[in-house]
N, CA, C and O atoms as a GROMACS GRO file, in nm:
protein
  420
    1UNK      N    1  12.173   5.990   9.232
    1UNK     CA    2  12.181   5.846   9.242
    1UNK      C    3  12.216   5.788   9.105
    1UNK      O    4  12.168   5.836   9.002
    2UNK      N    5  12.295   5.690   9.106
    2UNK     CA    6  12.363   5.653   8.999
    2UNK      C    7  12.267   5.488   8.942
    2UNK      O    8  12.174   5.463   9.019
    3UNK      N    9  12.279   5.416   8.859
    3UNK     CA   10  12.242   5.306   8.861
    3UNK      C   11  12.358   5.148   8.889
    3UNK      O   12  12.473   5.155   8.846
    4UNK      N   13  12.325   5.059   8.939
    4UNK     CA   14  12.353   4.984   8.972
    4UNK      C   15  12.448   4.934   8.900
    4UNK      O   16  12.411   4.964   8.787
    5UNK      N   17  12.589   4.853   8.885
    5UNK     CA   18  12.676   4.811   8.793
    5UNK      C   19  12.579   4.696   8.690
    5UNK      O   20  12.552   4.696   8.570
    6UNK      N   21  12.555   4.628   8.771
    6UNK     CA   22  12.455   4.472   8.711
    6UNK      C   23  12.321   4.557   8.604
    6UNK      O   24  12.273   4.492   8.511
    7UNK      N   25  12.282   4.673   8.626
    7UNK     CA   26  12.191   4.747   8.508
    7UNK      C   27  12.323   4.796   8.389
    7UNK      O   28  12.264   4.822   8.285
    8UNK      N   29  12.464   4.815   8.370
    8UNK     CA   30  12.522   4.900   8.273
    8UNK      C   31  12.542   4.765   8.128
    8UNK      O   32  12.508   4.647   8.132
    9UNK      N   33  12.590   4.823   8.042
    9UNK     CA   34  12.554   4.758   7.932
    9UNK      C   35  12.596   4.883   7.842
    9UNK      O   36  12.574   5.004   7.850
   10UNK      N   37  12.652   4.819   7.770
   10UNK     CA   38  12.734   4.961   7.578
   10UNK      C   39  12.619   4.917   7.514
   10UNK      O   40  12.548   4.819   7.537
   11UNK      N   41  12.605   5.070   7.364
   11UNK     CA   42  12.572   5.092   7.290
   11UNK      C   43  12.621   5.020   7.150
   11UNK      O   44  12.706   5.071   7.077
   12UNK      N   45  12.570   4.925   7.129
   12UNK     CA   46  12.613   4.833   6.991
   12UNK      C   47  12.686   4.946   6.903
   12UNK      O   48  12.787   4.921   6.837
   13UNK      N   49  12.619   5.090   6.909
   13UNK     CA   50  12.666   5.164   6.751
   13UNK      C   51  12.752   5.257   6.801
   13UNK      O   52  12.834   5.282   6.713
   14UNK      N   53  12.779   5.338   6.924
   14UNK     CA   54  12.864   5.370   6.981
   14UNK      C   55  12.946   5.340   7.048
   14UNK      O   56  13.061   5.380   7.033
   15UNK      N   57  12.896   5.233   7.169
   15UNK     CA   58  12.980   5.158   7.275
   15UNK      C   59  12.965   5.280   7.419
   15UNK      O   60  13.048   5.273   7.510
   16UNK      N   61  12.877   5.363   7.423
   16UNK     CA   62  12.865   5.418   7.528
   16UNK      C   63  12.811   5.365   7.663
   16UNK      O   64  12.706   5.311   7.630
   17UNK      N   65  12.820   5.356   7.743
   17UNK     CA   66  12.751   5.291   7.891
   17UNK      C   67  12.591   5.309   7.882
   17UNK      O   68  12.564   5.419   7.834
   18UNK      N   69  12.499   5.248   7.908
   18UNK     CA   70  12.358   5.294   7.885
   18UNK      C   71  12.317   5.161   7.983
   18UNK      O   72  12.391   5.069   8.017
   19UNK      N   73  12.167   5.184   8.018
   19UNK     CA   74  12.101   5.136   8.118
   19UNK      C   75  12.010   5.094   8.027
   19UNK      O   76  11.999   5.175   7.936
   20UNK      N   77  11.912   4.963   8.012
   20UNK     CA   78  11.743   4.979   7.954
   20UNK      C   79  11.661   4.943   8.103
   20UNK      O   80  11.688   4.860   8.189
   21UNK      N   81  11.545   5.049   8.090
   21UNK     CA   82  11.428   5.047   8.153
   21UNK      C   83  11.296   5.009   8.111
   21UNK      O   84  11.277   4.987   7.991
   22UNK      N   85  11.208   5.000   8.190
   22UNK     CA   86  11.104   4.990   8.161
   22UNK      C   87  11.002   5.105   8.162
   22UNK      O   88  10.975   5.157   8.270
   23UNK      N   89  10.948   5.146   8.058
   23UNK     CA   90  10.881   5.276   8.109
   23UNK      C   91  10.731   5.247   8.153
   23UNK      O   92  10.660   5.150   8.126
   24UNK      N   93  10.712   5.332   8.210
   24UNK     CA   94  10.570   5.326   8.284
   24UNK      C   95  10.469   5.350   8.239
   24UNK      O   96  10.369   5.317   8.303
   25UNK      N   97  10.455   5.418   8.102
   25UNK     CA   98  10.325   5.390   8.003
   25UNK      C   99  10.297   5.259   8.002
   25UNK      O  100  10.228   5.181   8.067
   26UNK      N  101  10.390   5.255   7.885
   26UNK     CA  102  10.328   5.077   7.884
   26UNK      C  103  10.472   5.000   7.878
   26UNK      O  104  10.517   4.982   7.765
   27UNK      N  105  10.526   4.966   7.956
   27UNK     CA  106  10.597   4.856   7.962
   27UNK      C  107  10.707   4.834   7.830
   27UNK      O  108  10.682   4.726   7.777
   28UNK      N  109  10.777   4.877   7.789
   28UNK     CA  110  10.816   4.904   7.656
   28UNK      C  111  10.954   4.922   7.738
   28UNK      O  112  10.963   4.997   7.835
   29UNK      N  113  11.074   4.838   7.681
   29UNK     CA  114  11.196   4.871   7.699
   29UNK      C  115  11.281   4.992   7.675
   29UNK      O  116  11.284   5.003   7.553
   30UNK      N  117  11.368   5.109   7.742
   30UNK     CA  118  11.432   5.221   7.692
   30UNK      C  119  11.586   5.230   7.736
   30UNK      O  120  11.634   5.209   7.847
   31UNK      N  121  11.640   5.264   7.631
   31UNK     CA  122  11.786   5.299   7.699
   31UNK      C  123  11.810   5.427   7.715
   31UNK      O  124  11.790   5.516   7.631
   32UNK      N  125  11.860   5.439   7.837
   32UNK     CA  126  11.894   5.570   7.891
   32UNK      C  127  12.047   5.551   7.915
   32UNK      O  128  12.113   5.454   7.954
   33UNK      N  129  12.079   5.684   7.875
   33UNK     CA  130  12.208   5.712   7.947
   33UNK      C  131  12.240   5.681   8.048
   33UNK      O  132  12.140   5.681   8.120
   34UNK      N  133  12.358   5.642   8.120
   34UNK     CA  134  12.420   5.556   8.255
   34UNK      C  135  12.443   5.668   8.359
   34UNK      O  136  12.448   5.638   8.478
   35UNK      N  137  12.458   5.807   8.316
   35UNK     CA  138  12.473   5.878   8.366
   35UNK      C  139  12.393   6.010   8.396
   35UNK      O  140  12.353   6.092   8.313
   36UNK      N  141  12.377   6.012   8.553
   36UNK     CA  142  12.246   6.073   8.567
   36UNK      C  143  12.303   6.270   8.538
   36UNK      O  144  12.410   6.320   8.571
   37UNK      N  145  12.173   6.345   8.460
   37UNK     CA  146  12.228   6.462   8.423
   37UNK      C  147  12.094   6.516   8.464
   37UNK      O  148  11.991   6.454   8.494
   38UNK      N  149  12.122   6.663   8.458
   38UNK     CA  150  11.990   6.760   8.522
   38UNK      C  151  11.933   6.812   8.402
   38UNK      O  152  11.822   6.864   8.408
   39UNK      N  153  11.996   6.803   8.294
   39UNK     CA  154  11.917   6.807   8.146
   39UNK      C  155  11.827   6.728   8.120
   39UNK      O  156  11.750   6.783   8.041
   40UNK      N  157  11.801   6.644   8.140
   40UNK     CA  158  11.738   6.459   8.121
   40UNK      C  159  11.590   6.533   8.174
   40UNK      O  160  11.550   6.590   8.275
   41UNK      N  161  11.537   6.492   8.034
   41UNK     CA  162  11.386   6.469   8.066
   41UNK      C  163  11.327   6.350   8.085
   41UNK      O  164  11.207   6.357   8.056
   42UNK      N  165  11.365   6.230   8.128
   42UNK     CA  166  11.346   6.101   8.214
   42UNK      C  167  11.348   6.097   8.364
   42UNK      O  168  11.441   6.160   8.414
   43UNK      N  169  11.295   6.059   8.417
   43UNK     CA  170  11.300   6.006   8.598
   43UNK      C  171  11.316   5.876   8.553
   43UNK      O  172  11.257   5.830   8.455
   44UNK      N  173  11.380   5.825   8.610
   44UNK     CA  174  11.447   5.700   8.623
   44UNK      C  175  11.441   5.653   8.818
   44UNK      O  176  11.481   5.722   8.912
   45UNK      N  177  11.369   5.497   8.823
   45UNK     CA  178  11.380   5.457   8.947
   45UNK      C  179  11.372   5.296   8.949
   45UNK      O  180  11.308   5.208   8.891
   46UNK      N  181  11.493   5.308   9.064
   46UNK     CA  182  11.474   5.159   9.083
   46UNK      C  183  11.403   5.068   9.187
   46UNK      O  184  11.426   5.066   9.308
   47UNK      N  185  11.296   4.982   9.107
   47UNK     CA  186  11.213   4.908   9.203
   47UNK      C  187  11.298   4.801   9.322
   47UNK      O  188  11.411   4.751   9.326
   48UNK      N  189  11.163   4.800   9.422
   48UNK     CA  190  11.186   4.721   9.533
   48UNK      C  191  11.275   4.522   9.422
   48UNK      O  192  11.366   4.443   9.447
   49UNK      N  193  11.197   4.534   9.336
   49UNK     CA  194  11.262   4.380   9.252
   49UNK      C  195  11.397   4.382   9.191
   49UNK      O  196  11.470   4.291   9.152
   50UNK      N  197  11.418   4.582   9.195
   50UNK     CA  198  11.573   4.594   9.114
   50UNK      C  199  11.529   4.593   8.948
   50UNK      O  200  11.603   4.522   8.879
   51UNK      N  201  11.441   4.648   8.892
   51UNK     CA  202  11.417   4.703   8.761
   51UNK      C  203  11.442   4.798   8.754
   51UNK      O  204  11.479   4.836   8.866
   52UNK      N  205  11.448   4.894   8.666
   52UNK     CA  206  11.434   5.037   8.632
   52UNK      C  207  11.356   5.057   8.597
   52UNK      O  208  11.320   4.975   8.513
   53UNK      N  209  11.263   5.172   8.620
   53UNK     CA  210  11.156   5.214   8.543
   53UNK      C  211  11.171   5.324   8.513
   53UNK      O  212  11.248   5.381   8.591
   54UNK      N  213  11.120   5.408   8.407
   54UNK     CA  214  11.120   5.522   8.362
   54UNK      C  215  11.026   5.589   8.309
   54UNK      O  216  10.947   5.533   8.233
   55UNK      N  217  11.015   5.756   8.346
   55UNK     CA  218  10.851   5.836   8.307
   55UNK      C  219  10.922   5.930   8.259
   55UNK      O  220  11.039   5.964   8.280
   56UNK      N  221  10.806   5.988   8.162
   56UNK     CA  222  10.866   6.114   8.118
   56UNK      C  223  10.879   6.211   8.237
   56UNK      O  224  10.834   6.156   8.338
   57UNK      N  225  10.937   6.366   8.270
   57UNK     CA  226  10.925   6.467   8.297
   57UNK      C  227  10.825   6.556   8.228
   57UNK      O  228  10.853   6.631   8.134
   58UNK      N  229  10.743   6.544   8.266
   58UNK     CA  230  10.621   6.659   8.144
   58UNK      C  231  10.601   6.781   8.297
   58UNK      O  232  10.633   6.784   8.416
   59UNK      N  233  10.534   6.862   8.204
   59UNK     CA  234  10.495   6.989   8.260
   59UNK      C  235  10.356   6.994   8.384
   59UNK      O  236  10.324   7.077   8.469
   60UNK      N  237  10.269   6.797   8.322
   60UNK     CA  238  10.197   6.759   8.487
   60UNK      C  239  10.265   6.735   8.592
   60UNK      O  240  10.237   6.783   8.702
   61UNK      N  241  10.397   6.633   8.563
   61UNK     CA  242  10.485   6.607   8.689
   61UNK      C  243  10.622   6.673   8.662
   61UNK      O  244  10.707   6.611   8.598
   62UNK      N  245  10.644   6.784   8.706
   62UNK     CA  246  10.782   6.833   8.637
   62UNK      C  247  10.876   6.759   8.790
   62UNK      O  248  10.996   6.733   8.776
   63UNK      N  249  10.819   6.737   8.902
   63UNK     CA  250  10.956   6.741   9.049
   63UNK      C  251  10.986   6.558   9.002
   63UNK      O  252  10.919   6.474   8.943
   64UNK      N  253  11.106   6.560   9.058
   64UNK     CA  254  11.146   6.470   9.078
   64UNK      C  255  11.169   6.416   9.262
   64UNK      O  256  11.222   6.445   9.369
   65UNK      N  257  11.093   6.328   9.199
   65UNK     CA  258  11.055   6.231   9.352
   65UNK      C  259  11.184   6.129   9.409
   65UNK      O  260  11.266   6.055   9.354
   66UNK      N  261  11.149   6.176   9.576
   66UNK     CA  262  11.308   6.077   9.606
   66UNK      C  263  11.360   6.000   9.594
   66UNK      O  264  11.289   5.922   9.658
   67UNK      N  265  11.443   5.940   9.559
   67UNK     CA  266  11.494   5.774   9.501
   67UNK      C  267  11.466   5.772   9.346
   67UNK      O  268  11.472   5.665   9.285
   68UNK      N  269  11.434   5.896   9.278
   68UNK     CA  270  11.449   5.921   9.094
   68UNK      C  271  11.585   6.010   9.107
   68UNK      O  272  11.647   6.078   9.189
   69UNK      N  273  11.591   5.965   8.972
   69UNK     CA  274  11.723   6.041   8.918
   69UNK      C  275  11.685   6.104   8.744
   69UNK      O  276  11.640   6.022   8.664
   70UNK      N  277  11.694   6.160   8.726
   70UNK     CA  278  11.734   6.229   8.569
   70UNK      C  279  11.824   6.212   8.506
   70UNK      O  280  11.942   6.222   8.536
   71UNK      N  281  11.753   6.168   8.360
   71UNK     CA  282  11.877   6.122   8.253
   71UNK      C  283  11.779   6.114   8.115
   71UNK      O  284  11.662   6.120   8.079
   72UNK      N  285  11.926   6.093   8.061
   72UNK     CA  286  11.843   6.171   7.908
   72UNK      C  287  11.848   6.000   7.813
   72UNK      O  288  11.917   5.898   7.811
   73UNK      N  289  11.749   6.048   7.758
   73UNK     CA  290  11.719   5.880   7.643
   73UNK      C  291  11.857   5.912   7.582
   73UNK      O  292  11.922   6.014   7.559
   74UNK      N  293  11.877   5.730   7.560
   74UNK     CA  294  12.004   5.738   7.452
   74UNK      C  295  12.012   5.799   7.300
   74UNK      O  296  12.100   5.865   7.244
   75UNK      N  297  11.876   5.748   7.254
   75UNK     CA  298  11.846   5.838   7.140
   75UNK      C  299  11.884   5.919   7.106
   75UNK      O  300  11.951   5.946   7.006
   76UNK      N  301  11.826   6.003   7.234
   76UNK     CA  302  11.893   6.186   7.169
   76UNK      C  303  12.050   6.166   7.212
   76UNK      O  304  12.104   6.269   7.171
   77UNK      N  305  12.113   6.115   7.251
   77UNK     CA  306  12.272   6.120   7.259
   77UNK      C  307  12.343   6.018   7.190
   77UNK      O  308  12.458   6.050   7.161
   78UNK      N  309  12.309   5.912   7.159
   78UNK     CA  310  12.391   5.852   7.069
   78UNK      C  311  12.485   5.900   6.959
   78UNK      O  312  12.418   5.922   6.858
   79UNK      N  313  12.570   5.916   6.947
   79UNK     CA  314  12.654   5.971   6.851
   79UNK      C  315  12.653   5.859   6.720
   79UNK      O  316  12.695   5.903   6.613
   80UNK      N  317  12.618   5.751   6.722
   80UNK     CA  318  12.584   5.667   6.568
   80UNK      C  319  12.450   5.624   6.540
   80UNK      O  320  12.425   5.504   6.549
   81UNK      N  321  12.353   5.711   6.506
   81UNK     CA  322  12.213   5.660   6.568
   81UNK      C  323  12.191   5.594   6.433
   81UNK      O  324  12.259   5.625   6.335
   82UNK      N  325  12.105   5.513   6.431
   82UNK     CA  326  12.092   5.464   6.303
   82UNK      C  327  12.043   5.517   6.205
   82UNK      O  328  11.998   5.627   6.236
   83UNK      N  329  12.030   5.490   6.090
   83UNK     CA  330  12.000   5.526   5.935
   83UNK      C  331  11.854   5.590   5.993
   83UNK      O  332  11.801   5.532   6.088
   84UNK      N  333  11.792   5.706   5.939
   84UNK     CA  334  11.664   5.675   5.950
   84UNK      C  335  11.570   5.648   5.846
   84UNK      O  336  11.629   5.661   5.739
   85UNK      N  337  11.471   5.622   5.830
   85UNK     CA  338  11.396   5.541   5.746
   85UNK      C  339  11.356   5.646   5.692
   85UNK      O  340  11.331   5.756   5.742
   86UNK      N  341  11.346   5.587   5.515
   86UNK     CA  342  11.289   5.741   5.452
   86UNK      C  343  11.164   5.723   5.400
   86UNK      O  344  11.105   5.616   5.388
   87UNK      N  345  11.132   5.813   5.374
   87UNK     CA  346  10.932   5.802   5.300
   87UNK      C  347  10.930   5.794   5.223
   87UNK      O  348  10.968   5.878   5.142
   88UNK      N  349  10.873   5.667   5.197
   88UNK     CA  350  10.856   5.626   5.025
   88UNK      C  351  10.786   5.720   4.952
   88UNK      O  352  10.674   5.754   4.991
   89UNK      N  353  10.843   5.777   4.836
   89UNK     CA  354  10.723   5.910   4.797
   89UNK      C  355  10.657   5.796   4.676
   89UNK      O  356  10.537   5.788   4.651
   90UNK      N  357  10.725   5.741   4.633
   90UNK     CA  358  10.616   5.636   4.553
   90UNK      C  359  10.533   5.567   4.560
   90UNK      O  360  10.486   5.554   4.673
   91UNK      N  361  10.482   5.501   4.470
   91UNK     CA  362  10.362   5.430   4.515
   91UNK      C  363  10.418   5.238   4.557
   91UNK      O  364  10.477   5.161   4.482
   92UNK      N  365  10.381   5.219   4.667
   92UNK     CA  366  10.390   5.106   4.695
   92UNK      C  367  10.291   4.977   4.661
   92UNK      O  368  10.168   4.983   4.665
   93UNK      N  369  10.377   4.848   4.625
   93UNK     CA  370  10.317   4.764   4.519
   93UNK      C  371  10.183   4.730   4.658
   93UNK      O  372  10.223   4.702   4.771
   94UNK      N  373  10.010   4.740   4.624
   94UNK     CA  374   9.955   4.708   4.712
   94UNK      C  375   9.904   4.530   4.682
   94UNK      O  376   9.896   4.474   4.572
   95UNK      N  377   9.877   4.473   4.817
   95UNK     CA  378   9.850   4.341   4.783
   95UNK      C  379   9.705   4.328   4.858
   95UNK      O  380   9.663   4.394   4.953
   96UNK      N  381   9.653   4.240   4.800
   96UNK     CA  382   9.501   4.187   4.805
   96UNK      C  383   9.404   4.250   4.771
   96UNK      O  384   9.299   4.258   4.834
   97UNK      N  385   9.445   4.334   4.603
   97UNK     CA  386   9.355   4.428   4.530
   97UNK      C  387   9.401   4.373   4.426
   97UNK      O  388   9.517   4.341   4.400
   98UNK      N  389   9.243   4.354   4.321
   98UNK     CA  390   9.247   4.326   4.229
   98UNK      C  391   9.371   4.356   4.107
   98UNK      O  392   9.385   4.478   4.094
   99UNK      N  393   9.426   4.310   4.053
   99UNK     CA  394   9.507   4.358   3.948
   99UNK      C  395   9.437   4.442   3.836
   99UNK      O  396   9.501   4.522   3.768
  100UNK      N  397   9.266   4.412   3.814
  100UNK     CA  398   9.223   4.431   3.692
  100UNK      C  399   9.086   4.481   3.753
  100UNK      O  400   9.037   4.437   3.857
  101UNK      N  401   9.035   4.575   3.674
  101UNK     CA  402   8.872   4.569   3.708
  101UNK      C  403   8.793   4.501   3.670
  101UNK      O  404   8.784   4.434   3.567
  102UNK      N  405   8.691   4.524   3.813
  102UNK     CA  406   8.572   4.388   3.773
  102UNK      C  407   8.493   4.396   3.662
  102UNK      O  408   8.441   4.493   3.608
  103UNK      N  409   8.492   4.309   3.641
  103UNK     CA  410   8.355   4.277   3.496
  103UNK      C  411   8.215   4.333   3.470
  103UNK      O  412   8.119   4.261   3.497
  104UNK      N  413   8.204   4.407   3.439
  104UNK     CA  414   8.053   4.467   3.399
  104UNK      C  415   7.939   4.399   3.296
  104UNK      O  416   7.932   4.416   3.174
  105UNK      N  417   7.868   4.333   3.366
  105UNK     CA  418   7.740   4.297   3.337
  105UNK      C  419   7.650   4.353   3.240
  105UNK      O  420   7.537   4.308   3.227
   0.00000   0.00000   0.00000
C-alpha cells in the first residue's frame, strides 16, 4: 500500500518525495520515505481521519499488520542530511555562577 497523493511532499535538502507521520510513542512528527520498501523498519498506517501514523518494527512486534506498510525514515536515506552538530570539547561559558569566590569570614 502506497500513501495517499494529498500526504507527498519533497525533501527541502534533497527534493525527494517523503510523507510526515505521526509516531505512536509520543506524537512527534517523522518523515518517511514515499515509498513503501521491505527494508523499512517503520509500519506506517493510515487512520480512519487520514493521518499517518508510524511505529517502530522492533523484535516485540516484528509482523506487519493489515492496512501497514514498511518504509524506511528519511533520515537514514536522505542523500543531503544536514551538518551534524559537533561536541564542544571545550569548556562552555556557564551562566548563573558566580564569576568570583565567595568571601570568607
Amino acid at each position: 500500500m502506497k500513501p495517499s497523493r494529498h500526504h507527498l511532499t519533497r525533501c527541502r535538502r534533497c527534493g525527494a518525495p517523503i510523507c510526515w507521520a505521526l509516531t505512536s510513542a509520543n506524537g512527534r512528527r517523522q518523515p518517511i520515505d514515499a515509498e513503501p520498501t521491505e527494508a523499512g523498519n517503520l509500519a506506517v498506517m493510515q487512520a480512519a481521519d487520514g493521518v499517518l501514523y508510524v511505529r517502530a518494527v522492533t523484535a516485540a512486534r516484528p509482523e506487519i499488520r493489515p492496512g501497514e506498510w514498511q518504509a524506511m525514515p528519511h533520515h537514514a536515506t536522505c542523500t543531503s542530511p544536514p551538518p551534524r552538530r559537533s561536541s564542544s570539547s571545550g569548556q562552555r561559558a556557564r551562566s548563573g555562577v558566580r564569576p568570583v569566590p565567595w568571601a570568607q569570614r
